[in-house]
N, C-alpha and C positions, 0 to 999 in steps of 0.2 A: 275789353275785360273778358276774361274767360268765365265760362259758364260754370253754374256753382255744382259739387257734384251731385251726381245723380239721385235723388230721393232726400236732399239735405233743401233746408231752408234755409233763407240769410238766417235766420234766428240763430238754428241749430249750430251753423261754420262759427258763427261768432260764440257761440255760447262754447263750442270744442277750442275756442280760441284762450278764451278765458281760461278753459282748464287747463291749456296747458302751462299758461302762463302761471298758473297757480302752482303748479308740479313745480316750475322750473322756481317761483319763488321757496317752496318747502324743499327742496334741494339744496338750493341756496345756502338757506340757514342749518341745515341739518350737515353740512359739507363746509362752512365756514363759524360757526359758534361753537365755543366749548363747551358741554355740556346740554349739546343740540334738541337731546331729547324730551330733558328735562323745559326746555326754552321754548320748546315748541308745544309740550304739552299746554305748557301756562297762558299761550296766546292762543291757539286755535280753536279756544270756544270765544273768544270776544272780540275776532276782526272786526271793523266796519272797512266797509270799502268803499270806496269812491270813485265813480266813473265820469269821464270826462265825453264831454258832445260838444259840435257847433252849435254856435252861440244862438241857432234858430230854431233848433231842435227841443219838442215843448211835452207835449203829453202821449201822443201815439208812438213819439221813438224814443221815450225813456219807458213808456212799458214795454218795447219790444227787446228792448236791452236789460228791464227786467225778468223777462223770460227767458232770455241769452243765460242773466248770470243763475239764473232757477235750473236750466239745462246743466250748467257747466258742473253744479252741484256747491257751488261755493256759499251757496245760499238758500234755507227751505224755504217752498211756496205756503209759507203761513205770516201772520202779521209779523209776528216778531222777526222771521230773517228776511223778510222787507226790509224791516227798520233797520236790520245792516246795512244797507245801499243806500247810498247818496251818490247825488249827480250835480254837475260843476259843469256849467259852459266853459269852454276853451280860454275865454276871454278874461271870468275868474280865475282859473288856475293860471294863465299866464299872470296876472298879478299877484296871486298870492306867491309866485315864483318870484318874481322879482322884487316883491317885499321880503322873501327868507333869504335871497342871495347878496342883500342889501344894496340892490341898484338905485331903491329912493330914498336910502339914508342919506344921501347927501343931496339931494335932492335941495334942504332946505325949505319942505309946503308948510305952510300955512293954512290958517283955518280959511276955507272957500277956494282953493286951490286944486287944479284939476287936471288930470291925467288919462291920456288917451292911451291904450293898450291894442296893437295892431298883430294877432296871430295870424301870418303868413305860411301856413300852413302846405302839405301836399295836395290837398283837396279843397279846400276853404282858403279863407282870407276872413279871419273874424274879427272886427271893429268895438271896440267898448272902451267907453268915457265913466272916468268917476270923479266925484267932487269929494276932496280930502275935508272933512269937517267934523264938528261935536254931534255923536250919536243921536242928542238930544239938545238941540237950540239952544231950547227953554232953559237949560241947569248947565251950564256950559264947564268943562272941569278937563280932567285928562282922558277924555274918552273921545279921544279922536278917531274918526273909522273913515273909511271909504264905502260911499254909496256910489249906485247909477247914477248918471247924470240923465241917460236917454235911452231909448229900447237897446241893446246888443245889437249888432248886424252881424252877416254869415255870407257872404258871395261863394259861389261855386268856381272861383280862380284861382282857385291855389295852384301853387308851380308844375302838377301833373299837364293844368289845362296848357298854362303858358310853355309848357315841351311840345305840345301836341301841335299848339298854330304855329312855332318857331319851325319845328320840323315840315308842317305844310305848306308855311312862305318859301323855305330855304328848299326844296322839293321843286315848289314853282318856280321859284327865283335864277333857279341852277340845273334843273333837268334835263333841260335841253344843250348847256354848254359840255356840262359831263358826258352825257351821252346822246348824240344826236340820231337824229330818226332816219337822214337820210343817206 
């Protein structure tokens, strides 16, 4: 991995990350809605944003992603644009993805019914189980939800790693055939 530049923190590259990402969103809308201006005034005092982590990532790297998104400006360092940002394991948003794409509509679950969600990721591989049932046991009605089943997991194999030893067996494997030393 190359070294980050000179006098910048991870915080800071992430936080110039965000903003641009945010340029490139208010671009977006101001270059594709009609009456862009008018549309953009009416949402840009009440985004919330939502940022997504591995599934193991807890309290030191959602405040340092806090500080990313306080740098980027998308959000002020006071209570209330805190309470803009929310954070979402990979593992939820993988399924609240495939609940809006309607991949477990046909599922057909039932109450106690359970669902494993496998993000195979560039960097990670994050694992999460949820049991499809009544929010609340006791009063049982149409308030079906998805809960955890069990902690989230988060492995550091995602397909960056599996490039990296495919390349150092195939290296070993064939180095010598390609080009021999003697």
């Amino acid at each position: 991995m190359p070294p980050l530049p000179p006098n910048k923190t991870v915080v800071e590259v992430f936080g110039d990350f965000i903003r641009y990402l945010m340029e490139c969103t208010v671009a977006y809308i101001r270059d594709t809605h009609p009456n862009s201006a008018q549309l953009w005034e009416s949402l840009k005092d009440s985004i919330a944003f939502v940022l997504s982590h591995p599934n193991g990532w807890e309290g030191l790297e959602q405040s340092q992603m806090r500080q990313a998104a306080v740098h980027s400006g998308i959000i002020e360092d006071t209570k209330s644009g805190h309470a803009q940002l929310t954070f979402i394991t990979e593992g939820e948003a993988s399924l609240h993805f495939a609940i809006e794409q309607g991949v477990l509509k046909n599922a057909d679950l039932k109450d106690g019914d359970g669902v494993v969600v496998v993000d195979a990721g560039g960097g990670t591989i994050d694992v999460s189980a949820y049991i499809y049932g009544h929010a609340n046991p006791d009063q049982p009605g149409e308030d079906l939800v998805f809960k955890e089943a069990f902690i989230p997991q988060s492995y550091f194999q995602g397909s960056i790693f599996v490039t990296v030893r495919a390349m150092d067996y195939l290296r070993g494997a064939f180095f010598h055939h390609l080009w021999p030393t003697d």
